[in-house]
Backbone of each chain as ProteinMPNN parsed JSONL, in Angstrom:
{"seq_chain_A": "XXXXXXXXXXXXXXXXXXXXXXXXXXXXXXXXXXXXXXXXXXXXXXXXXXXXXXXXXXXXXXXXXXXXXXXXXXXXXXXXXXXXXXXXXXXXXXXXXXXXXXXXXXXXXXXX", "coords_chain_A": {"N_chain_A": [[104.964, 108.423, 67.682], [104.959, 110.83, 64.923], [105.072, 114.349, 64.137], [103.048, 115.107, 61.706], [103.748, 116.386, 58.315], [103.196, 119.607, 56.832], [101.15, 120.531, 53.801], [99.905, 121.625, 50.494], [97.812, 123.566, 50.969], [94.274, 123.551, 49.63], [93.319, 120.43, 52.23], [92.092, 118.139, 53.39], [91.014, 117.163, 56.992], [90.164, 114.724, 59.413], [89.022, 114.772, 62.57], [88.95, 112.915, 65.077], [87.557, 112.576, 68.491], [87.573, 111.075, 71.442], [86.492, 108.954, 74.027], [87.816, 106.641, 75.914], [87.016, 103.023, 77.029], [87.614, 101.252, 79.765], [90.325, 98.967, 79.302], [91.647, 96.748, 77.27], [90.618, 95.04, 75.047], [90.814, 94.321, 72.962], [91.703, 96.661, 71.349], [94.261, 97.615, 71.11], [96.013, 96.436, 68.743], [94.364, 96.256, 66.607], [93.656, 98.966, 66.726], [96.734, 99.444, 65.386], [96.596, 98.129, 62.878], [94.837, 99.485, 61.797], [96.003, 101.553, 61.464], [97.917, 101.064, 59.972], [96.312, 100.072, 57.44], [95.051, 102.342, 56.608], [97.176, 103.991, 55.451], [97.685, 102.918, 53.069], [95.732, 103.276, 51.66], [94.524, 105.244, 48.638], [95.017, 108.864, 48.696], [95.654, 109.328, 51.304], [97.484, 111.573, 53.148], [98.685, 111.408, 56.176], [98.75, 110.251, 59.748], [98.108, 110.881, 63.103], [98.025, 111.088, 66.328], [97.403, 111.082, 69.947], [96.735, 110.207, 73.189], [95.459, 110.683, 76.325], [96.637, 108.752, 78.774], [95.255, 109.142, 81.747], [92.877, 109.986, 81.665], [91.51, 108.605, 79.334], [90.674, 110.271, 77.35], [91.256, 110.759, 74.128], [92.724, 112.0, 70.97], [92.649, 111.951, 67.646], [93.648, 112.722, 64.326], [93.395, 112.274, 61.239], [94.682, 112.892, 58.148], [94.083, 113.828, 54.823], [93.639, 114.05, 51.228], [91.199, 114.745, 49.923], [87.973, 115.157, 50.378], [86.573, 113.358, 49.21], [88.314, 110.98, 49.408], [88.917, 110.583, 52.018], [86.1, 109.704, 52.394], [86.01, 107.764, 51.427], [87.953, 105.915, 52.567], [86.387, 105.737, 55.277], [84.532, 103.549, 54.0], [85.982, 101.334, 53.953], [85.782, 98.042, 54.031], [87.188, 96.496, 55.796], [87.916, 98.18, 57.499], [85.289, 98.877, 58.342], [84.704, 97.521, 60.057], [86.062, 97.815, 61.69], [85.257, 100.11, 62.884], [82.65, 99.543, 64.173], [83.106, 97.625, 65.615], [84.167, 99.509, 67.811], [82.018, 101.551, 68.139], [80.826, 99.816, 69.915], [82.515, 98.332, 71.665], [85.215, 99.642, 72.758], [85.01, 102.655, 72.834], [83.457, 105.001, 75.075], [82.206, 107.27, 74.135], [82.382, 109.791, 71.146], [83.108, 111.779, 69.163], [83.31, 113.163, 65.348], [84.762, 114.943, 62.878], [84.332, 116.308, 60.262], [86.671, 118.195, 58.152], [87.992, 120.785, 56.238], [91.516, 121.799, 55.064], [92.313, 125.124, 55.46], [94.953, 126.823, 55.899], [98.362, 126.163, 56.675], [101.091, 125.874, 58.667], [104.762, 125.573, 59.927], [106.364, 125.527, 62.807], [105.718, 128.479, 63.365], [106.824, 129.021, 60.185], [105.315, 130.473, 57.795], [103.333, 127.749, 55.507], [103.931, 128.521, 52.473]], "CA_chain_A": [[104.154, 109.289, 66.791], [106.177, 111.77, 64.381], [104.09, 115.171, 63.402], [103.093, 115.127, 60.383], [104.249, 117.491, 57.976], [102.364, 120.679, 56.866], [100.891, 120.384, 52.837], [99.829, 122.574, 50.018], [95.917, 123.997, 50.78], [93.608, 122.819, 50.994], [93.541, 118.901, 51.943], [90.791, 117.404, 54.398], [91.177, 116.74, 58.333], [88.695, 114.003, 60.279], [89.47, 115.202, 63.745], [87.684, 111.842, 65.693], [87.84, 112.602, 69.644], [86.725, 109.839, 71.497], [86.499, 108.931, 75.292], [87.858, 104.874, 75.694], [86.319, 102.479, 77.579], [88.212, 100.384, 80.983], [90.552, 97.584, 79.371], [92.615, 96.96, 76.103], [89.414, 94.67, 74.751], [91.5, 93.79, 71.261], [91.952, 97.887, 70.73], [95.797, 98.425, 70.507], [95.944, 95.669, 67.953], [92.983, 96.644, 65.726], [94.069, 99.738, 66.26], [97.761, 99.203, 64.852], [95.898, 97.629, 61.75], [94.086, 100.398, 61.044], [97.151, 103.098, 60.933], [99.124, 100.444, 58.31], [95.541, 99.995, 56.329], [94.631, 103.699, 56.054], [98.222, 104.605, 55.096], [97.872, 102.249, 51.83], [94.627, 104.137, 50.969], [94.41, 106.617, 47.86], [94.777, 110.492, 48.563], [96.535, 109.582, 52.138], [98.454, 112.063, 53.698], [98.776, 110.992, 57.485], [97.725, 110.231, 60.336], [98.826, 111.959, 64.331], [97.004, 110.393, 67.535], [96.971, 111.469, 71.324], [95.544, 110.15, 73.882], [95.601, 110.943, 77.796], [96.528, 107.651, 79.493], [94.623, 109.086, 83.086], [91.407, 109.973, 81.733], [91.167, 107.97, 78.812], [90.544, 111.238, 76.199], [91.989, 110.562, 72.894], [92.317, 112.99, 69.558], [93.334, 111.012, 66.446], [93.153, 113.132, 63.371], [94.015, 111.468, 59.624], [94.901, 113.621, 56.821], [93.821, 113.271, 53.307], [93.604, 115.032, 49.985], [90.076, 115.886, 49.746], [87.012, 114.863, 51.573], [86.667, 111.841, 48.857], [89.58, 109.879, 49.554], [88.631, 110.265, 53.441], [84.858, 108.93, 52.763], [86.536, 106.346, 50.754], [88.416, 105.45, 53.521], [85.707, 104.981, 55.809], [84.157, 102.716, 54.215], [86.609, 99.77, 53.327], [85.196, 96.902, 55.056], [87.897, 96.075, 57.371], [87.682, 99.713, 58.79], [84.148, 99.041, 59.233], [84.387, 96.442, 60.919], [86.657, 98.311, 63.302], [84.13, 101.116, 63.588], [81.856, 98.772, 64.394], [83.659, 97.597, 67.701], [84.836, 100.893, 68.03], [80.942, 102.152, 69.273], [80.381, 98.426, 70.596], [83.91, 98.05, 72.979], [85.902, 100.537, 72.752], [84.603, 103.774, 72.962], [82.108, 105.117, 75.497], [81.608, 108.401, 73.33], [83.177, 110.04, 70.149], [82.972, 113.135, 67.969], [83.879, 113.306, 64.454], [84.671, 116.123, 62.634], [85.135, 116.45, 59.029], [86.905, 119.673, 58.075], [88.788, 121.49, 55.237], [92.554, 122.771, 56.08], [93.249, 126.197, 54.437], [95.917, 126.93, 55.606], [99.072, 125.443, 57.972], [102.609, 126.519, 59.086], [105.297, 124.623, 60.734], [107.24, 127.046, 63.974], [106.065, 129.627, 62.603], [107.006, 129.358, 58.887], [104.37, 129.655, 57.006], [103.423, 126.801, 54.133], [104.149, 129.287, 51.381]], "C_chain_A": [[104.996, 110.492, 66.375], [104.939, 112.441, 64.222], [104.33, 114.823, 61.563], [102.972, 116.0, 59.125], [103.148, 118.493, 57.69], [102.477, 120.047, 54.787], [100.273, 121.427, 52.224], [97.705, 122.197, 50.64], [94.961, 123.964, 50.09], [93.229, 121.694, 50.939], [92.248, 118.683, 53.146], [91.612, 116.653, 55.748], [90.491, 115.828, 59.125], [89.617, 114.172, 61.623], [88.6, 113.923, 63.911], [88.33, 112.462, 67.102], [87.117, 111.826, 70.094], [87.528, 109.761, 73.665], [86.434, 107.255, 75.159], [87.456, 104.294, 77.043], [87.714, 102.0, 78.56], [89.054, 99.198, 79.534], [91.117, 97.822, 77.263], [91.256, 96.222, 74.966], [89.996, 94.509, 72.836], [91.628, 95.042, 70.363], [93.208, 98.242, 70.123], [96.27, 97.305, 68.938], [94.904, 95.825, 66.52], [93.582, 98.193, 65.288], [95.291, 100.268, 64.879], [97.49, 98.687, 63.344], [95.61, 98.609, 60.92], [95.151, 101.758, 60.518], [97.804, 102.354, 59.664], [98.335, 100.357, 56.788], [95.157, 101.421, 55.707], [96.025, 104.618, 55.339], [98.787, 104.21, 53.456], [96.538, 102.733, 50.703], [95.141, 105.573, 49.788], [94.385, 107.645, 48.557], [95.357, 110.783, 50.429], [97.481, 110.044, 52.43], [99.686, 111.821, 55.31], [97.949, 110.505, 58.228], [98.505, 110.846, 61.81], [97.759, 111.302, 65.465], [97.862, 110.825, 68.861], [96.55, 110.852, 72.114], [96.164, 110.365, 75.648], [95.099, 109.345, 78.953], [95.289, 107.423, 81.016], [93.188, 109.081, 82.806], [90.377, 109.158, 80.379], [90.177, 109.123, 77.244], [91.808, 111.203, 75.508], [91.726, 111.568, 71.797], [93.361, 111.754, 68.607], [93.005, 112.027, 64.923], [93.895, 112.815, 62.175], [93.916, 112.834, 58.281], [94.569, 112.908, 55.531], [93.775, 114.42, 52.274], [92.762, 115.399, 49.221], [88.807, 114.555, 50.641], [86.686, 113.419, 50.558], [86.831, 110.553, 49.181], [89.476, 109.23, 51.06], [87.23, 109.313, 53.219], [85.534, 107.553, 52.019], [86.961, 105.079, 51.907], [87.554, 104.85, 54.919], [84.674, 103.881, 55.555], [84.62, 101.061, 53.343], [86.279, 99.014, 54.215], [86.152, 96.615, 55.969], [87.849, 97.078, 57.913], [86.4, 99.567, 59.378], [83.511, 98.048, 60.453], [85.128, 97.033, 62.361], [85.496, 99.375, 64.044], [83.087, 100.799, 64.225], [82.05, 98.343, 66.202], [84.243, 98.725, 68.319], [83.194, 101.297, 68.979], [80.791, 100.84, 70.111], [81.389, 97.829, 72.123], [84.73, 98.871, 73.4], [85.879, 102.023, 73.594], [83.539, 104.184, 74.01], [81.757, 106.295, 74.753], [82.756, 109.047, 72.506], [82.112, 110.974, 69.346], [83.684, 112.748, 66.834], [83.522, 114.895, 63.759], [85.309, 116.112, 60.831], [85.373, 117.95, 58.328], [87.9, 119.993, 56.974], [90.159, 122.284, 55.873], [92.381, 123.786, 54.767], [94.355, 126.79, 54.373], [96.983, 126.268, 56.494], [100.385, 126.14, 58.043], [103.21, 125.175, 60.502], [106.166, 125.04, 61.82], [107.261, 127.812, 63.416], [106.787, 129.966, 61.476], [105.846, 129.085, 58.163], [104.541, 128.645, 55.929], [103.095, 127.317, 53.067], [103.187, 127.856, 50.168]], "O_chain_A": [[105.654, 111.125, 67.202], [103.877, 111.824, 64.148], [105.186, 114.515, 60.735], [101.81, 116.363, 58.941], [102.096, 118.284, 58.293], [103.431, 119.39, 54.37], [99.935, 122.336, 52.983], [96.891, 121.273, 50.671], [94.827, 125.169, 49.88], [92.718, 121.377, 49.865], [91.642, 119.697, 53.494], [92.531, 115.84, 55.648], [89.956, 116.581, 59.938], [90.772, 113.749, 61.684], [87.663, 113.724, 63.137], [89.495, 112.854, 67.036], [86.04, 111.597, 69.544], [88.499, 110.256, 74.238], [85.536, 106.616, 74.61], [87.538, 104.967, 78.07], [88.823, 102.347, 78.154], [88.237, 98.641, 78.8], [90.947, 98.711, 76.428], [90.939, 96.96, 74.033], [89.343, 94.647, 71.801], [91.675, 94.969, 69.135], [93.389, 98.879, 69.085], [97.009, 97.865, 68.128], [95.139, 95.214, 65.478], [93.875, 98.599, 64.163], [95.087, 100.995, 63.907], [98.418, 98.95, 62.578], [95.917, 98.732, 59.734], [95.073, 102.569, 59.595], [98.132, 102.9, 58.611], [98.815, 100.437, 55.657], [94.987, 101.596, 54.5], [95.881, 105.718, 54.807], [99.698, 104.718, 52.801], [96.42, 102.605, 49.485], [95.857, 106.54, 50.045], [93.491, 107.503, 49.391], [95.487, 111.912, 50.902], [98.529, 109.431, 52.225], [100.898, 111.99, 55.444], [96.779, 110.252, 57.939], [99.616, 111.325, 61.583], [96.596, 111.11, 65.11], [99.083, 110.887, 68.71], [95.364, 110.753, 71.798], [97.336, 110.133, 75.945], [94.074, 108.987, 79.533], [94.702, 106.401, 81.371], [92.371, 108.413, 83.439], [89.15, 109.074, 80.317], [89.328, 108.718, 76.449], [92.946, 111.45, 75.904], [90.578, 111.993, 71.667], [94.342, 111.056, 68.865], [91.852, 111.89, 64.514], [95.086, 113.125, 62.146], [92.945, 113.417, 57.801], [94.742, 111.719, 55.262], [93.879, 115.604, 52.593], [92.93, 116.065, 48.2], [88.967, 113.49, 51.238], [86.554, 112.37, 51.188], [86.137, 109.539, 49.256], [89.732, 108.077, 51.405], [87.201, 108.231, 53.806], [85.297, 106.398, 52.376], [86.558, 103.927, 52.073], [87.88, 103.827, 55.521], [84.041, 103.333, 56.458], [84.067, 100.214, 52.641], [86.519, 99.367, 55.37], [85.743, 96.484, 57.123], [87.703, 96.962, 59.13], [86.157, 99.92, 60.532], [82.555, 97.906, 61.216], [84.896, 96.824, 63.552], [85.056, 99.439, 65.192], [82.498, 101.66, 64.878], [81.528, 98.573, 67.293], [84.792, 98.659, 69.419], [83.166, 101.332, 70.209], [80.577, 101.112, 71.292], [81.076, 97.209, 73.139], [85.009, 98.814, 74.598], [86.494, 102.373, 74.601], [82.49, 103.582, 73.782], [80.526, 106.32, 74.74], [83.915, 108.974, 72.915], [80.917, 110.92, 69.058], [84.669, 112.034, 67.025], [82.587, 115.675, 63.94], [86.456, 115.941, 60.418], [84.454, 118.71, 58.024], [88.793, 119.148, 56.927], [90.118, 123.094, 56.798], [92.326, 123.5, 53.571], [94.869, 127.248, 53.353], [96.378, 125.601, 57.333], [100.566, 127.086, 57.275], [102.69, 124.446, 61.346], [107.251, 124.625, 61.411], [108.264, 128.23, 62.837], [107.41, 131.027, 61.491], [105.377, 127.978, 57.894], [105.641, 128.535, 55.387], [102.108, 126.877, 52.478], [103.08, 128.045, 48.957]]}, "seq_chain_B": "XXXXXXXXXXXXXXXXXXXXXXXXXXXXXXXXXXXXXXXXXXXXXXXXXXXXXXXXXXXXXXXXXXXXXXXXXXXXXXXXXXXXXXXXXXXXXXXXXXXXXXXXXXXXXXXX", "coords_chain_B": {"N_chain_B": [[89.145, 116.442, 80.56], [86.581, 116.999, 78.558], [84.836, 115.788, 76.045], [84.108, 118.233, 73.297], [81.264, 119.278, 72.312], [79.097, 118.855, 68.868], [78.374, 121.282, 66.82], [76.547, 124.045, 64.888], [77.634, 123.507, 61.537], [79.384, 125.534, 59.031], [82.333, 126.059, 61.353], [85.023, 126.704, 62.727], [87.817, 124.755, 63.241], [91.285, 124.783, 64.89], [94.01, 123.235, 64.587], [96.272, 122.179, 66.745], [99.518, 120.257, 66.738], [102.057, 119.34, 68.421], [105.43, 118.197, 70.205], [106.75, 118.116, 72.926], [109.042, 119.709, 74.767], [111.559, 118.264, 77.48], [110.337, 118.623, 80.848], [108.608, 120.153, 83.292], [109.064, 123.336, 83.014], [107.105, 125.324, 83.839], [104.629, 125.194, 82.138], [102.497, 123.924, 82.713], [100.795, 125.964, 84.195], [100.364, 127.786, 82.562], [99.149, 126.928, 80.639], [97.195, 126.117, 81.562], [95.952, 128.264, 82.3], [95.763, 129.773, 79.74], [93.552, 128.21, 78.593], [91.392, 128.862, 80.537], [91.493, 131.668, 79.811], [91.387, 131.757, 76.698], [88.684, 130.958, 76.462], [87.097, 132.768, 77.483], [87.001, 134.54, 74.984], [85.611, 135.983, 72.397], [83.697, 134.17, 70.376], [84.651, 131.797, 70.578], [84.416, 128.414, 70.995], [84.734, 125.716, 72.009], [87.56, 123.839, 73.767], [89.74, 121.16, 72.529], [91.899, 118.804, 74.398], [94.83, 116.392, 74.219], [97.285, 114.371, 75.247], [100.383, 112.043, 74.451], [102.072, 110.796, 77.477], [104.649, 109.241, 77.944], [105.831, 109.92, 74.783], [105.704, 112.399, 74.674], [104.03, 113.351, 72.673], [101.365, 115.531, 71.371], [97.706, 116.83, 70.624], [96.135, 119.517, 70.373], [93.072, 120.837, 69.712], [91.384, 123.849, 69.356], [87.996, 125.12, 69.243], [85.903, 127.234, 66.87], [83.727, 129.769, 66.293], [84.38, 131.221, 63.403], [86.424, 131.782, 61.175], [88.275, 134.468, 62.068], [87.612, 134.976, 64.145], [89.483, 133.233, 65.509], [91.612, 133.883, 64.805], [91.138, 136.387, 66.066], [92.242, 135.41, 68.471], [94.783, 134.613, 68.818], [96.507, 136.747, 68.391], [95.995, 138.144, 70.938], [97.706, 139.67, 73.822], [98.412, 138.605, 76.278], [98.216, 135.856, 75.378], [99.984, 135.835, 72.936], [102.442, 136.073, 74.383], [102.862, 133.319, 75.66], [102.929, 132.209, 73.469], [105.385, 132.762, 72.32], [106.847, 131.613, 74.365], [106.381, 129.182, 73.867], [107.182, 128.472, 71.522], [109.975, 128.906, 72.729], [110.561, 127.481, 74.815], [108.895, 125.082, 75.636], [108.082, 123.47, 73.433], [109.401, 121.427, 71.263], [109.058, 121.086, 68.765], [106.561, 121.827, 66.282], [103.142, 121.88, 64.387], [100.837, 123.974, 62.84], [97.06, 124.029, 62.079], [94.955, 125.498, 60.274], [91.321, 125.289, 60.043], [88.196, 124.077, 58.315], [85.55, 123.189, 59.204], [83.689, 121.234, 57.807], [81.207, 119.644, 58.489], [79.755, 117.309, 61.236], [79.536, 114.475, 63.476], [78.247, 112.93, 65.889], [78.749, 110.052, 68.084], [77.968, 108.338, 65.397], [75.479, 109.676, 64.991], [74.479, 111.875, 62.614], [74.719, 115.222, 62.986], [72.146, 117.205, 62.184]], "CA_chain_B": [[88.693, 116.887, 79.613], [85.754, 116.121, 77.752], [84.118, 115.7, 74.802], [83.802, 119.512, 72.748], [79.667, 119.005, 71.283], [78.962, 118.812, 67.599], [77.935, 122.674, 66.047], [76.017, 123.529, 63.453], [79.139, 123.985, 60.522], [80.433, 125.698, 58.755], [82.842, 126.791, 62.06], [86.424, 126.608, 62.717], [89.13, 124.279, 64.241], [92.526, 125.147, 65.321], [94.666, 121.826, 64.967], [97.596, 122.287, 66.827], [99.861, 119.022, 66.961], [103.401, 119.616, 69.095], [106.258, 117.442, 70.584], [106.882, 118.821, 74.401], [110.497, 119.343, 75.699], [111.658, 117.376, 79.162], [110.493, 119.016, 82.235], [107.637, 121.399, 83.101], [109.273, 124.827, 82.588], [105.964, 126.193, 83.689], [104.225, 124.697, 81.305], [101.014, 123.62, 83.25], [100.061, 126.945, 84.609], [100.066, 128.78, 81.334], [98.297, 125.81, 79.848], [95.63, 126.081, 82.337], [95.495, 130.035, 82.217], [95.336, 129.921, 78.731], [92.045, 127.274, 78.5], [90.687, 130.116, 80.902], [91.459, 133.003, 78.79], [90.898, 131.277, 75.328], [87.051, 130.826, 76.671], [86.58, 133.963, 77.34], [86.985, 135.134, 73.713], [84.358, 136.122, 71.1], [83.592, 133.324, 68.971], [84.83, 130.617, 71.746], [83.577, 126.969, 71.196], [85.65, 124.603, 73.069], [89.085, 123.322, 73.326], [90.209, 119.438, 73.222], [93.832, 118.166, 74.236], [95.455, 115.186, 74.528], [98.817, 114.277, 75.019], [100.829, 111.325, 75.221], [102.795, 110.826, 78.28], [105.578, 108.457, 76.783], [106.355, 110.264, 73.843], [105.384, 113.855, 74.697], [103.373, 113.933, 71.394], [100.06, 115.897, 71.882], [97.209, 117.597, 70.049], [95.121, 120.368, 70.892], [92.193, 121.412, 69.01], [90.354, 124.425, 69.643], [86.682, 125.656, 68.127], [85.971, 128.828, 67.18], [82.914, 130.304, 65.087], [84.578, 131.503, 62.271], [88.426, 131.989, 61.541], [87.847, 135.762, 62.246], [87.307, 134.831, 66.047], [90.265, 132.275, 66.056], [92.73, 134.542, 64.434], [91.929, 137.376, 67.401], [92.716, 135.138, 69.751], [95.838, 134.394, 68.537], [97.167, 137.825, 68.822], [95.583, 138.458, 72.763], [98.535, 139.786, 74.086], [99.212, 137.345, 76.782], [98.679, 134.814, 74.267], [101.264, 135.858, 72.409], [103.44, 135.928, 75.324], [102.753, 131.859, 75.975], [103.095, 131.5, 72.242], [106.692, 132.756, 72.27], [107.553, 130.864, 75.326], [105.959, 127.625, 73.6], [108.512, 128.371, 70.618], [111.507, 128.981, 72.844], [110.599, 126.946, 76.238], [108.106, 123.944, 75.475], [107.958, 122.816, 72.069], [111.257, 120.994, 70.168], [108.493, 121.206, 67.021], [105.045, 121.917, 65.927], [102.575, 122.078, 63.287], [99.565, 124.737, 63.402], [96.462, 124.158, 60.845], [93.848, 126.54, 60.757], [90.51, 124.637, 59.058], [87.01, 124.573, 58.189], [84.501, 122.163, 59.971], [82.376, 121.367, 56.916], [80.754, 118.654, 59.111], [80.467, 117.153, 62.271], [78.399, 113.504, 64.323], [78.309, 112.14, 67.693], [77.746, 108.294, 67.93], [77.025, 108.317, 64.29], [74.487, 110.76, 64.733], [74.947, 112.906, 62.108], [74.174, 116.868, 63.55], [71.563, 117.798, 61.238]], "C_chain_B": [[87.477, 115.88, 78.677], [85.201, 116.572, 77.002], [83.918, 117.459, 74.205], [82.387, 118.76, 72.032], [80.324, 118.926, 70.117], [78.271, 120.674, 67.902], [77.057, 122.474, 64.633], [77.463, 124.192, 62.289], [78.333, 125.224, 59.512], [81.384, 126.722, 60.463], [84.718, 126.296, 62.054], [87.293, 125.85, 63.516], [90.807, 124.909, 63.876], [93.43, 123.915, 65.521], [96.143, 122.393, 65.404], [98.307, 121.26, 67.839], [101.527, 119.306, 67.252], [103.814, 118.37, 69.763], [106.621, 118.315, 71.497], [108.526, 118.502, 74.45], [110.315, 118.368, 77.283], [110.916, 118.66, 80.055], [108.856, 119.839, 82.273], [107.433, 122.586, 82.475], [108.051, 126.146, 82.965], [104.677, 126.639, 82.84], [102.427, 124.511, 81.442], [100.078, 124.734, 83.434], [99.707, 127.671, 83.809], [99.084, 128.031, 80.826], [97.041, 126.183, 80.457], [95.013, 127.659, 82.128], [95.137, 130.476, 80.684], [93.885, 129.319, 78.056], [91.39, 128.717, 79.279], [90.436, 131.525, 80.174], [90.881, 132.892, 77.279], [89.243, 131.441, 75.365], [86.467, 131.984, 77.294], [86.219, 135.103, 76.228], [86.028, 135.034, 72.645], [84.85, 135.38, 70.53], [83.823, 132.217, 69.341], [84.049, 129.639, 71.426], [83.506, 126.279, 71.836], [86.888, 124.353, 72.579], [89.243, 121.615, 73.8], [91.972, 119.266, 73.723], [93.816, 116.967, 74.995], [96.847, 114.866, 74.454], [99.722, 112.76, 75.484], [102.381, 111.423, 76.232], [104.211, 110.174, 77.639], [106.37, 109.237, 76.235], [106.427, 111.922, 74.033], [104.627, 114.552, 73.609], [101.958, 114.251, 71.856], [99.649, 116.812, 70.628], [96.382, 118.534, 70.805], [94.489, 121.113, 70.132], [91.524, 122.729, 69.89], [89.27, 125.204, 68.438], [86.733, 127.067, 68.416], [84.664, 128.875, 65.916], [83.32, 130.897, 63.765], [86.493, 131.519, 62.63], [88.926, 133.125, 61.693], [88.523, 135.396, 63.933], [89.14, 133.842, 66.125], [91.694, 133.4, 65.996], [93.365, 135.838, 65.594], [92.396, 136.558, 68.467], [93.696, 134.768, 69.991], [97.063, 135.718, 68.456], [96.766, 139.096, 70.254], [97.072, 138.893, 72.939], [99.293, 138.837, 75.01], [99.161, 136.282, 76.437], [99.628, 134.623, 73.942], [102.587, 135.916, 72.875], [103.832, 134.716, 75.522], [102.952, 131.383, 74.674], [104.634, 131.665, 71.934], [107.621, 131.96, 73.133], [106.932, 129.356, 74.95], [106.973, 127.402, 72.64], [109.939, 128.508, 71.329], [111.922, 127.914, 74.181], [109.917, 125.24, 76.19], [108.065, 122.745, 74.534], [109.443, 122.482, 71.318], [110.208, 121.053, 68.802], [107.174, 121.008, 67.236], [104.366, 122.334, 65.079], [100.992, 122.608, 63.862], [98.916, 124.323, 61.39], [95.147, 124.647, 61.424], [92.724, 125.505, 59.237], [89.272, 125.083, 59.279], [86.153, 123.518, 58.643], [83.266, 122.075, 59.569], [80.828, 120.105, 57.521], [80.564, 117.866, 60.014], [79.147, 115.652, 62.617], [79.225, 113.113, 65.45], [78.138, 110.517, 67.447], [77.836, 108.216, 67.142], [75.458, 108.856, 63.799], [74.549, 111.549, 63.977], [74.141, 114.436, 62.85], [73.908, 117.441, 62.207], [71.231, 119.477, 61.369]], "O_chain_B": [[87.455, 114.706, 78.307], [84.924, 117.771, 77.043], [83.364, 118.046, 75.135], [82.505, 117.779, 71.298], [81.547, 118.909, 69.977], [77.833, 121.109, 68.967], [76.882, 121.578, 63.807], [78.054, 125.259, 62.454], [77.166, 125.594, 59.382], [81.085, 127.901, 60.653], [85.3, 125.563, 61.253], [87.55, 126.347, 64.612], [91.263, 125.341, 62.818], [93.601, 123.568, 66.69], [96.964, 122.909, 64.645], [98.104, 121.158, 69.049], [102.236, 119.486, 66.262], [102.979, 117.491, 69.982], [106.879, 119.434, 71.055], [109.096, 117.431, 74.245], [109.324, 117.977, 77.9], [111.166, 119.779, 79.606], [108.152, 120.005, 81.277], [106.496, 123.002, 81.795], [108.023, 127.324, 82.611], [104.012, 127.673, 82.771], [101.502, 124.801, 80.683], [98.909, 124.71, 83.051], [98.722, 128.365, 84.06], [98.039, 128.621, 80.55], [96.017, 126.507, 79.857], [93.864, 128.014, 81.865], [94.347, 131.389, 80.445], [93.259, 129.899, 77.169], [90.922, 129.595, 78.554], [89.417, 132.205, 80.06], [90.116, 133.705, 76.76], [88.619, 131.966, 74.443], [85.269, 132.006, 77.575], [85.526, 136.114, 76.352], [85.742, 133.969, 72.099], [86.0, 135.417, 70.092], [83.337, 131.326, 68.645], [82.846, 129.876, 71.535], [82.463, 125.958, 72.406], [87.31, 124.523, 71.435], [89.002, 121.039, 74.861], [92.975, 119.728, 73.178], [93.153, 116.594, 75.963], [97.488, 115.187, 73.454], [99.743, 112.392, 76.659], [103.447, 111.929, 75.881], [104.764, 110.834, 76.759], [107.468, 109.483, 76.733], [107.297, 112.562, 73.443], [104.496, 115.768, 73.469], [101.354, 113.473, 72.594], [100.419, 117.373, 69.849], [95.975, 118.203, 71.919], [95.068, 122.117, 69.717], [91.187, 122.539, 71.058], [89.513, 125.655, 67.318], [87.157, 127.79, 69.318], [84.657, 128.192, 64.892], [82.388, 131.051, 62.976], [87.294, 131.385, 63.556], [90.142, 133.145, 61.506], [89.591, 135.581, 64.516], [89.829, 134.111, 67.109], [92.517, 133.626, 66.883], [94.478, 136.227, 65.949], [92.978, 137.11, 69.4], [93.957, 134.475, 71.158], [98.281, 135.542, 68.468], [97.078, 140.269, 70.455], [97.791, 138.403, 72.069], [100.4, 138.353, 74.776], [99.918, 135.468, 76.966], [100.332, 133.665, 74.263], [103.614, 135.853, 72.199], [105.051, 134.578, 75.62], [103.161, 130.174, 74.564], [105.175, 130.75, 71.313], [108.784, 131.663, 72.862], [107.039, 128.445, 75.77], [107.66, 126.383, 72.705], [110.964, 128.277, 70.688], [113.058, 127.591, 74.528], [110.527, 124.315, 76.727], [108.03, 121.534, 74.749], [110.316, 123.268, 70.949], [110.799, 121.059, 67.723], [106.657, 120.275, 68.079], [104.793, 123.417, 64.68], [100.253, 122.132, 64.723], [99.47, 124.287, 60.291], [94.519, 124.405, 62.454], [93.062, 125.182, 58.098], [88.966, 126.019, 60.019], [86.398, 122.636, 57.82], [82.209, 122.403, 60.11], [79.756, 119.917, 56.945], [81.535, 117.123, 59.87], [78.027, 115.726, 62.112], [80.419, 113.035, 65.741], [77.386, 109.998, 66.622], [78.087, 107.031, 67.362], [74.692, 108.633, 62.862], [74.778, 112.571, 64.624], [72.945, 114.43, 63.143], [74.683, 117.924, 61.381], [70.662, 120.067, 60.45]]}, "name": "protein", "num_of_chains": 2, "seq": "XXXXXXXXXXXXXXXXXXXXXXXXXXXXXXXXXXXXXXXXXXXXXXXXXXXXXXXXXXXXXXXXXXXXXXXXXXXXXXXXXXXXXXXXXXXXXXXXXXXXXXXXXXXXXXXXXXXXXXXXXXXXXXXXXXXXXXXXXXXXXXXXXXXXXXXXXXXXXXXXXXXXXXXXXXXXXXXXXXXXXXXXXXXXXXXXXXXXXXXXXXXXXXXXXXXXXXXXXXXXXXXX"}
């Protein structure tokens, strides 16, 4: 996972945090799907993922270029089909967060 | 770590997505002293992090009621002590985005 760069203001964030279930259950695979399909999506900027192997708390947050392009994105049928086994296998609980960036900086330079 | 609730929006996240140097450096104890101190601060929501082991790539969100509240807590003094030693001791690179949390669900609950 590379960071992913800083962009002009202001673009759209979906923070998802999510707590995963015991067992791989056809996730890292599905998963891997979903970073190559959302990266071929309109108004895609990124995407950046986390997760804490011991306790099984994950942050995944996808960049986009306005809150559009993100709802767009959730609902192309093969994503929903992931979201789908996502509350059903996956996941025992998950936040989403849809949020506006205004501004960002990269070590302390700002993104003039 | 678990789950930060849903709010009612408009409130504030703090995305901040870093690449860890080798070793500790002392890394843990600030980390932890800083979750303590951060939640003591007007306007305090919650904080998420995740990090992978592996790669050393991690995020850490924290909430804040407005970007007022986030911004003092970013110049706390011993903040800013752990923030200079994250730029010269911890971090080989990192990207800070300060946003707006026009929206938020659980489950697919939306938080009306």
């Amino acid at each position: 996972m590379e960071l992913t760069p800083t962009f002009d203001a202001p673009y759209t964030a979906v923070i998802f945090s999510s707590l995963r279930t015991e067992g791989d259950r056809g996730y890292d695979a599905v998963s891997a799907r979903m970073e190559t399909l959302a990266a071929q999506q309109p108004g895609y900027l990124g995407v950046e993922s986390a997760r804490d192997e011991a306790t099984g708390f994950g942050i995944t947050v996808s960049y986009w270029r306005d809150h559009a392009s993100a709802a767009a994105w959730k609902q192309v049928t093969e994503h929903e089909r992931a979201q789908a086994n996502g509350k059903r296998l996956w996941y025992s609980d998950y936040v989403v967060r849809i949020a506006t960036v205004d501004r960002d900086y990269r070590n302390d330079r700002p993104n003039a």
